[in-house]
Structures are given as C-alpha cells and as structure tokens.
N, C-alpha and C positions, 0 to 999 in steps of 0.2 A: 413377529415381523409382518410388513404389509406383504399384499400377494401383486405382482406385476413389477417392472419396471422402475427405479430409484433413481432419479437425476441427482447428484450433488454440484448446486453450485457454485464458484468459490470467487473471489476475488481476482484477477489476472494480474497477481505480483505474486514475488517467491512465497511467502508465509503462506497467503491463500494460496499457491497451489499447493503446499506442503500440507497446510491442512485440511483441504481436499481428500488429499492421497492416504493421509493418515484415516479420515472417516472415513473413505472406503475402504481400507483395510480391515476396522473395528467390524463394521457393520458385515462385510465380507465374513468375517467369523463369529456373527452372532445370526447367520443365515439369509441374510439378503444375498440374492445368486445373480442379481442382473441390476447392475451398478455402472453408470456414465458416469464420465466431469463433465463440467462445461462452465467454461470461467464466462466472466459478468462483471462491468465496466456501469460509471456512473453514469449513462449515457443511459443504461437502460431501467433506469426507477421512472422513467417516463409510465403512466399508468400502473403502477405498481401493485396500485389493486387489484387489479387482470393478470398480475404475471403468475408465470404457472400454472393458467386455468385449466383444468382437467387432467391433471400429472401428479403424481407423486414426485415430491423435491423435497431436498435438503438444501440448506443454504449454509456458506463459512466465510467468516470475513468480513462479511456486509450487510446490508441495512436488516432489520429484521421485519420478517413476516407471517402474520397467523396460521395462514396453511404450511409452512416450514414442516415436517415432519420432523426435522431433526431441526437445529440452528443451534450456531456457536458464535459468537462476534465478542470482541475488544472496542469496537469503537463509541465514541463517546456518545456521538452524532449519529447512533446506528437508527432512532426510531422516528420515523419521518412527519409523526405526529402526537399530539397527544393520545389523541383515539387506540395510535398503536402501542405507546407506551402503556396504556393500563390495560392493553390483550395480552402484553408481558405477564409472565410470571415462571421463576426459574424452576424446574423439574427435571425429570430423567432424561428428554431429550432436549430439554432447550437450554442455555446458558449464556449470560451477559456476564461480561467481566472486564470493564474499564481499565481496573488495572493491569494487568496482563498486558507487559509488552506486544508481544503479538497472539497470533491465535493457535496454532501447533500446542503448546505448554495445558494451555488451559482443557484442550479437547482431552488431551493423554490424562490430566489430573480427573475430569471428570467420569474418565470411562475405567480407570482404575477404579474410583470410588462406587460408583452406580452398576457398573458391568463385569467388575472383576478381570479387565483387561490387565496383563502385562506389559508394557512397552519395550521393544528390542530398542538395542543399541542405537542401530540405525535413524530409529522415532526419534529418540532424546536426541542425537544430534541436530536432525532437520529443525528442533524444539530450540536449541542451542543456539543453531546461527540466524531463525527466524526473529529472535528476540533481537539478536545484533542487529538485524539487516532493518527490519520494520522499526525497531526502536533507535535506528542511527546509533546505535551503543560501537562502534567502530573501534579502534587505538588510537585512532589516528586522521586526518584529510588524506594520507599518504596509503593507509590500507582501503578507508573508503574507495577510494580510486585506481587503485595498482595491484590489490591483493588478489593471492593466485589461488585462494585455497577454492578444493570443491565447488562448494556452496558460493562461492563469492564470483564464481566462472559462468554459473548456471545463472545468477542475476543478472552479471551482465549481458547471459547472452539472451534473455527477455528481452532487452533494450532492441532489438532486430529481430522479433519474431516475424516471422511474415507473416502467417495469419494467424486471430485465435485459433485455428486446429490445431497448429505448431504445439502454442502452448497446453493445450489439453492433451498431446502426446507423453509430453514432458510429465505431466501431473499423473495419467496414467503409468507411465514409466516408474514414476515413485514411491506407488502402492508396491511393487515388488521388490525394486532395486533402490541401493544406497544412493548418496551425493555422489560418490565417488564415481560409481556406475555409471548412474545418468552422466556426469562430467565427461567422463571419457567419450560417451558417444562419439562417432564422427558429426554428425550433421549440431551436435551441439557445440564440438570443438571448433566447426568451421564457424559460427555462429558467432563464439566469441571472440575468435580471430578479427571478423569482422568488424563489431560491437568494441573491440580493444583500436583498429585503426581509428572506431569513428570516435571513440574517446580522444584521443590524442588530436584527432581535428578538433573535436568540442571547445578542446580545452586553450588554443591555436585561434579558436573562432567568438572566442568568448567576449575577450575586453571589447570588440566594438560595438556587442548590445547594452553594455551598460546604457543606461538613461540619467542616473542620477545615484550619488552616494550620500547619505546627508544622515548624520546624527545616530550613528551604528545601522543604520539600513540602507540596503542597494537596491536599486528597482532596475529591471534588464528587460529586454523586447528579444526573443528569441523565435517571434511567430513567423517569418522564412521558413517556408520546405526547406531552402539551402544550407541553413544555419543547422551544425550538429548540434547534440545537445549533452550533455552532461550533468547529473545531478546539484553535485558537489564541489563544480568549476567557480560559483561564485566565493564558496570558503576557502578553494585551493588558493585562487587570488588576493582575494581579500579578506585576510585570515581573522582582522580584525573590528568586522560585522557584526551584529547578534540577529538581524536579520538577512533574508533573501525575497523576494520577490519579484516574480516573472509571470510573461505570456509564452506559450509554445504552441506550437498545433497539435493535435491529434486525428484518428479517424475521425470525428465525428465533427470536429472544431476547432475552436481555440481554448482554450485552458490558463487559468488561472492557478500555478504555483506557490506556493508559502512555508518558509520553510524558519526553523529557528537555528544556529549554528550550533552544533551536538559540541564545539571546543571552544564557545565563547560563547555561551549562554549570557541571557541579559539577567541579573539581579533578579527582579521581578519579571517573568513571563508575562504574559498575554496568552489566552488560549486562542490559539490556529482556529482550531477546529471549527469552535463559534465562533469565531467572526466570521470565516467564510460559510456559515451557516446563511448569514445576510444576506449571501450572495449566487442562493442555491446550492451549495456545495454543503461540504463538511472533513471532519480530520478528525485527528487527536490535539494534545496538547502544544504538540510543538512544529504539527506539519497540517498542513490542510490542502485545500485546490477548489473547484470552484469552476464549470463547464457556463458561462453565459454564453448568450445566442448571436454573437458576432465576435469581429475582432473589434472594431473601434467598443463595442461594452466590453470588452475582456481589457484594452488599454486605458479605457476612463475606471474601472475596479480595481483593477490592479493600481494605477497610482494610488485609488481612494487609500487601499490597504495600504500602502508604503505609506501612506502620508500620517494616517493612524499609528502606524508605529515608530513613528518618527515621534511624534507627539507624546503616546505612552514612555519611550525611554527617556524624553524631555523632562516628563514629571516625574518619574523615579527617581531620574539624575537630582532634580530639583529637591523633593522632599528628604532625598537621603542626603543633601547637604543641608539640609537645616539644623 
C-alpha cells in the first residue's frame, strides 16, 4: 500500500458512487487507513492532464488516467486519446471492461480474483441494481419511473442533490451501510420525497418541450431552469420511439442528452457513445450526452444528432425491406 492520503474518484451517478464505496472498502481491508470520495462530473476532463497533480487518486466510472493508482471503468469512450489508450494496460490495479453493464460487478470480480476479496451480500446487491440502473435493464417505463425499491429511492434522490458534498455523504455512507440503510436516512427520504414531487411535474411538464417526432426519434428543448426534468418521460409518452434526444441545463451548462429506448430498441443500433464523441462528449452504446459551450451549440447538436438518427433508422428500415 501507498503511504498518505487516497482520494477515490467516482463518477456522480448511483453505480459510480456504489463503486466508489465498494473500493473503498476493499482497499480499507488491504490497509489503506485514510481514504475520501469525491465524485467527478464531465465538466471536469478540462486539462486532464493536470488532474490530480500531486495526490494520490483512484478513479471509478470514468475516463482513464496514468497516475490512476487504482482505476476501474466500463466506458467505451473512457480514454480521451490515443496517447492514453496505449498507457493502458490491464493489471492488478487497473481494469477496462466495456462490457460490463456497469462498474460495481466488475470491481468485486476483479478483487476476488487478484486480492482474494470476499464480497458481502450487501456489494452483490449495490452490483445488482447498478447493472439495472446504468444499463437501463429496468421491467418496465413503469418501474423506471415509480419504483420504490432501495436502490431505486437513492437514485432518485441524486436527481436533488444539493451539492456534490451531499452526494459524497451518500457514497461514504455505503462503504459501511446497505441500500437499505442508506434509504431510510431521513435527509435521503426527504430527498426523494422531493425528487418523486419533481418527477410527477417532469412528467405534467414534458409534452410542451417536444420540438419534433419524426421517423422513431423525438428531439425536446428542456433547457428552462423552470422545466423539471425526468429521464424516462420521453418513453413514458412516447412509448413508440427508439430514440430520445434533448437539451437540459446543468451546473456547469447546457447538456446534450441521447438516449436509446431500453423497451423499443431500434433493429440496428447506433452507438450513443461515438457519436457524441463528435461532439466532445461520450457514453456507452445505447446512452451518451455531450457538455458544448452554449445553449444555441447544444440546440444546433442536438438537432444534428436527431437528424442522424432519424436518417440511420431510414436506412435500416430501407435495407431490411429489400
């Protein structure tokens, strides 16, 4: 083990903070004694090269980096250049794994393997519903949206975090304590209290961002501070999409959303991921986003993309009636 201080950190969604919480537990019992979270948003690959200069860090979730002491990531689009893809190489602390639903699964398999870690009950589930949640593997548009379990309580109450501290509470919280635990909190139950009203507006406030439906794709303007927002409000409605595309704000901007519908997949996909690669961003296969540096270039991208997948399922449609 290194001597000093270990930052791990994670992505700011459930998975990442779950696997977070999970590597600081491992690490906690292979003798690192002074272990943070601190989640990390796509805002911050700004100078990437510089991050972390003079620290000890681990990174879960996201893009990958050579000083990494540890690193675990799932994303397709994790390495931000060539240069960094051939500093790759998988070992005892580092791991890429595309496939892997999420990142939870893959950290426990590898610290079994390499560390002779056991995983509690508790890990495999957080491993359980992170593959759900990150992989959109849901039942239903009806549990996406209304489901009361644990883990489904604690995502939605992300959606209202007030600050990243909030959320780095929550990630520390789940190095010792289950879903359950964490769920019950008070300040996480009011949370979702909240995050379940703003759902129900979301979803109340939705049909008048549409912009345009065309050809199994929706494209929606939800960049209003006033506009709630809701993931999975374009498939609640329009259940027979195979895409979504949207604007939203964030702290930092405006954002570019892309999503594929988890209950009316298109035939032939499209990878998310790359395409919004073209546009600064990145994903996985069936979800991506995409931070440009205004709103009128996040509403001129975001149509580009609808317009592209409008065209892609044009010629799917096309060749597979031939």
């Amino acid at each position: 083990m290194g001597s000093g201080k270990l930052t791990i950190y994670y992505h700011r969604d459930f998975d990442g903070m779950c696997a977070g919480a999970i590597l600081a537990n491992i690490l906690r019992e292979r003798g690192e004694s002074d272990i943070s979270l601190h989640n990390i948003n796509y805002d911050q690959r700004r100078n990437w090269g510089e991050f972390g200069s003079g620290e000890r860090f681990a990174i879960v979730d996201f893009h990958f980096h050579p000083r990494a002491e540890y690193w675990f990531d799932h994303h397709p689009t994790t390495f931000l250049s060539e240069e960094l893809r051939s500093s790759y190489a998988a070992s005892e602390r580092w791991l890429w794994d595309e496939t892997s639903p999420s990142c939870p699964p893959m950290i426990l398999r590898h610290a079994e393997e390499h560390w002779g870690f056991e995983a509690s009950e508790r890990f495999r589930e957080m491993a359980r519903w992170s593959d759900v949640i990150d992989a959109a593997r849901f039942e239903s548009v009806e549990q996406a949206i209304f489901g009361d379990v644990p883990a489904l309580r604690i995502m939605r109450s992300l959606t209202v975090a007030p600050n990243p501290e909030w959320v780095d509470g929550l990630a520390q919280a789940l190095i010792e304590g289950s879903l359950e635990e964490v769920a019950r909190a008070e300040e996480v139950e009011k949370a979702h209290q909240r995050a379940s009203r703003n759902r129900d507006r979301a979803l109340e406030q939705f049909p008048p961002t549409v912009r345009w439906l065309r050809g199994g794709v929706l494209l929606y303007d939800a960049s209003s501070d006033k506009i709630r927002r809701e993931r999975f409000a374009p498939f609640y409605h329009h259940p027979e999409i195979s895409y979504a595309v949207g604007v939203i704000p964030t702290r930092s901007g405006y954002h570019i959303t892309c999503g594929e519908n988890p209950w009316n997949k298109p035939a032939v996909p499209m990878h998310i991921g790359q395409l919004m690669e073209r546009y600064g961003g990145g994903g996985h296969r069936a979800v991506g986003g995409a931070n440009p540096p205004s709103l009128d270039e996040a509403r001129s991208a975001a149509t580009e993309v609808a317009e592209k997948l409008v065209r892609h399922l044009a010629q799917v449609s096309t060749s597979g009636s031939r």
